[in-house]
N, C-alpha and C positions, 0 to 999 in steps of 0.2 A: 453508597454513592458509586455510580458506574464511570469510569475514567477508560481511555484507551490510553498507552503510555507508550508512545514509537523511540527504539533506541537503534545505533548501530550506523548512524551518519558518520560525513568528515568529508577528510580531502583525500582525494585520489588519482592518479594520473590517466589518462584517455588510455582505453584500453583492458583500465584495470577493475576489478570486480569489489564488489559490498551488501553485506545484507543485513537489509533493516530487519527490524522484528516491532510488532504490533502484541503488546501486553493487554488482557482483560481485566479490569480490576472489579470487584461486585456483580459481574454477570458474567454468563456463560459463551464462548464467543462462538462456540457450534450451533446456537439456535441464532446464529446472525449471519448473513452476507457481511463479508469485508469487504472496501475496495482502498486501494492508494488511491492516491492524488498528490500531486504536485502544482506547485507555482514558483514561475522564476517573476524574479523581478519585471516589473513594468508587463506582465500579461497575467491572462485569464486562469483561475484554479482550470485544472484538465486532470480527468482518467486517465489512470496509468494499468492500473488491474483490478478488478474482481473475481471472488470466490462467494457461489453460493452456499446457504448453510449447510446444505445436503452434499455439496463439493461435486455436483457432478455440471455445475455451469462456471465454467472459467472465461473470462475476456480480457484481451490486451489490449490497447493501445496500439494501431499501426506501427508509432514511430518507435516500440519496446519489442515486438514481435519476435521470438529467438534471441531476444538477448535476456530478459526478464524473467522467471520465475516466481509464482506466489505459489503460497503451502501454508498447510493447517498442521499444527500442536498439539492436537486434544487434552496429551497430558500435560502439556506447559499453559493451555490456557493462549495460544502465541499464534498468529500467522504472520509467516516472514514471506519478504520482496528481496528473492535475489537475485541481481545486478551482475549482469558481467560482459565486458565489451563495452567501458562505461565511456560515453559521448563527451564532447563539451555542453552540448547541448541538454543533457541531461542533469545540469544545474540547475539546483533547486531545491524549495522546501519539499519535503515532500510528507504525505496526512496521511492514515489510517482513518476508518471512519466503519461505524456497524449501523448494520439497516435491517429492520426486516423482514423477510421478504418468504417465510413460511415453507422454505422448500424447494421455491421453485424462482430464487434469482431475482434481481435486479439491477437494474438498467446501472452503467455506469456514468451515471450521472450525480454529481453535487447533492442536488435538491431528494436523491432518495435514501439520504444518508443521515439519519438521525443524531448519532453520539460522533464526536470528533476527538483525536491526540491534540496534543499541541505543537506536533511536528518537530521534524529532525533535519538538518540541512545536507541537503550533499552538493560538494562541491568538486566538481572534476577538470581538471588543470594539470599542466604541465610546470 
């Protein structure tokens, strides 16, 4: 059964940094595009990052740009999203998801994401 399983949410103060990690479970996650997503309450699921399987296509988010990092595992099987300079506005559930996209990338968009986490929350507060 293939599961993606995102750990490493919580609360945190404005300012302050977290990194999710995205787990493989029954497949390999180097033959897949990963991207995050998030949604906060009362709006739309939105890209946050992607990494193509070949790692040489990375995309942020405008509003993550220099504050965000995504990264590959290989030997953990893991790609983490690390957070630092974290907003209020960056509350929220926030997804893993694998797609695949052969090498050459995919759009960061919802709909080219096939397998989903169950998501992790981050909440950034004073």
């Amino acid at each position: 059964q293939l599961q993606l399983v995102e750990s490493g949410g919580g609360l945190v103060q404005p300012g302050g940094s977290l990194r999710l990690s995205c787990a493989g479970s029954g497949f390999t996650l180097d033959y897949y595009a990963i991207g995050w997503f998030r949604q906060a309450p009362g709006k739309e699921r939105e890209g946050v990052s992607c990494l193509s399987s070949s790692g040489g296509s990375i995309q942020y988010a405008d509003s993550v740009k220099g504050r965000f990092t995504i990264s590959r595992d290989s030997a953990e099987n893991t790609v983490y999203l690390q957070m630092n300079n974290l907003k209020p506005e960056d509350t929220a559930i926030y997804y893993c998801a694998a797609g695949e996209d052969y090498g050459l990338g995919i759009p960061l968009e919802s709909s080219a994401y096939e397998y989903w986490g169950q998501g992790t929350q981050v909440t950034v507060s004073s």
